[in-house]
N, C-alpha and C positions, 0 to 999 in steps of 0.2 A: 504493500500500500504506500502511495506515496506520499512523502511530509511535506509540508508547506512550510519554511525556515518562518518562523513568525518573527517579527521587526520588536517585539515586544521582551524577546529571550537577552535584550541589553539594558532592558531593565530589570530583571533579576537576578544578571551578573553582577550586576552597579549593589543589589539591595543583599546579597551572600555579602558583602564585605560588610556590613551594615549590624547585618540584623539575624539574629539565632533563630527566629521563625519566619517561614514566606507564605502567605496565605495570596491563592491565584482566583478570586472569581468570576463568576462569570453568567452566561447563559450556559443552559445545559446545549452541549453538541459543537461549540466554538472553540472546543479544541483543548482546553485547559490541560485534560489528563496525560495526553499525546506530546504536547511540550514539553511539559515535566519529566514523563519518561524518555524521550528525545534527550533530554539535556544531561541528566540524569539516569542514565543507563544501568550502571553499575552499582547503585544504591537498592537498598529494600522499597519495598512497595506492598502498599494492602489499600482495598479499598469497604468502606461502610457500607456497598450497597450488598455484601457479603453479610446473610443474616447472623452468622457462625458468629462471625468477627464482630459485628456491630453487637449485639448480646453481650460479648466479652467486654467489649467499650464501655460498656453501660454500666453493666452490672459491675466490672472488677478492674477500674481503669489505669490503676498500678498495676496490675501485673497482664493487663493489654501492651503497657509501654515495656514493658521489661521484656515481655516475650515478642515485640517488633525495637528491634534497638534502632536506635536515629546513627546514622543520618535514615531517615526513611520518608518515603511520598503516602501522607497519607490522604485518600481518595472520599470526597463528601461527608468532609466532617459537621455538615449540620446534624445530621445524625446522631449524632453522641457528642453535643457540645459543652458535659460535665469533662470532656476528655482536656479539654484547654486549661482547666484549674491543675492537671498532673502534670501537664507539657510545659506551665511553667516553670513549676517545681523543681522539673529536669532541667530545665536551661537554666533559673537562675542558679544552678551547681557549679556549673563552670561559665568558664569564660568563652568557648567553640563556638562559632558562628553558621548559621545556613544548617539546623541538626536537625529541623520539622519544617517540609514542604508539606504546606494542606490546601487540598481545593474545594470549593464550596459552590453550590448553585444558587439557593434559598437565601440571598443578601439580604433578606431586611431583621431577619431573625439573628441571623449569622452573625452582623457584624454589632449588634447590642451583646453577646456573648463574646467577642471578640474584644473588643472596648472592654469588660467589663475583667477581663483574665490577664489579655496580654499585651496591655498598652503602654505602650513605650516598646515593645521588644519583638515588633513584628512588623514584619515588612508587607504591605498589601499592593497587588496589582489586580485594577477591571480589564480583564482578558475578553475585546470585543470580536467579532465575526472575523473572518479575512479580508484586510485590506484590497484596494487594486496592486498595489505596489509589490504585497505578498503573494496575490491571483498571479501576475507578471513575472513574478522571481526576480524585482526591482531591489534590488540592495542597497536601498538608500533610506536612510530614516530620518535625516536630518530637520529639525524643523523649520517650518517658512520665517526667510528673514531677510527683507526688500532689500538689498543688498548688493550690488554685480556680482562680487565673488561668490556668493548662494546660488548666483542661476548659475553662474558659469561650471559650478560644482553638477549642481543638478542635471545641468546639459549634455555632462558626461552620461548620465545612466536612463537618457532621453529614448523612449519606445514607445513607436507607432501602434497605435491602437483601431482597427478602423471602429466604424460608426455601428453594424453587426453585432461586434463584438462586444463593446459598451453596452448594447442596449441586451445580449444575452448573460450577460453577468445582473445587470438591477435586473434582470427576470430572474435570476436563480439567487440572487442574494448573497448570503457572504457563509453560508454552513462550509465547514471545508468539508465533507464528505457528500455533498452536491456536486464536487470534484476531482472525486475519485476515478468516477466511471460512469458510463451513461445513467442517468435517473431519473426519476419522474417527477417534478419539481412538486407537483401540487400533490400527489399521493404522500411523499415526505414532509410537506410542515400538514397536511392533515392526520399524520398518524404522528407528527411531533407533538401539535396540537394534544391529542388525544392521551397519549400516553407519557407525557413530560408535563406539562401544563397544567392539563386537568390533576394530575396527580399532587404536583406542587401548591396547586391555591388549595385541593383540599388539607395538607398537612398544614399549612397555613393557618386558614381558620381554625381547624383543632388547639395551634397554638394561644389562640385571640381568650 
């Protein structure tokens, strides 16, 4: 399957020197988990939507952490967000930076638990859809700054786009996995719809 280099993986090189946790949110399907493992290959990984695991979060979340040792990605941590009080615990022990990647979907719950655990000591990034620049394999992320030397930068990594083309990207949107492989634009967000969505506003309310 192929990656799309996300322009966004230079800021959470900048935020590993920073900060002992990196929390990536997002929309579900824009890629969060894929990054992280991309970037991150050779570290642990689990993720919450594993009922086994998520159980164990819950119910006994010292010795969830001791039986996943950090560095490790852990995957939708709104799930078990009593787990943020023990991952503090752990980082403030040492001084190790970058020891808990966590991705969350469910922001508005998320980051009142987040705020409330590990503030000061966590790195946060809004992980949006795929760029044009990322759709292109455009290696340029510099941001807009009216400038000569800006364009003349930019001019280097200048691609033709025809008119087609533009207009079948905003019909398919920014999911990277709309670009994979041929797909069916409207059957995809109606069963994203369906089964992401609807799922999310109901645990939502439950929380309310």
């Amino acid at each position: 399957m192929k990656y799309f280099k996300r322009l966004a993986e230079n800021v959470i090189e900048k935020q590993e020197k920073m900060f002992k946790t990196i929390l990536v949110t997002g929309a579900r399907q824009v890629g969060k988990t894929t990054m992280l493992k991309n970037m991150k290959a050779d570290i642990n990984y689990v993720t919450l939507d594993d009922m086994i695991l998520n159980q164990s979060a819950i119910e006994d979340p010292e010795l969830f952490l001791k039986s996943n040792k950090a560095p490790i990605i852990i995957d939708e941590i709104q799930y078990a967000p009593n787990l943020l009080r023990y991952i503090k615990m752990n980082i403030d022990s040492d001084d190790k930076k970058a020891r808990y990647y966590l991705t969350g979907s469910q922001k508005f719950n998320l980051m009142k638990d987040v705020s409330e655990s590990l503030a000061g000591r966590i790195g946060i990034l809004n992980l949006l859809g795929l760029s044009l620049r990322e759709i292109e394999e455009i290696n340029f992320n510099e941001p807009f700054i009216p400038t000569e030397e800006y364009l003349n930068k930019r001019e280097k990594y200048k691609k033709e786009i025809s008119y087609d083309e533009i207009w079948n990207i905003i019909h398919k949107g920014s999911m990277p996995a709309l670009y994979q492989e041929e797909s069916d634009v409207e059957m995809f967000y109606a069963m994203y719809v369906s089964t992401y969505i609807e799922r999310d506003v109901r645990n939502l309310t439950r929380r309310r």
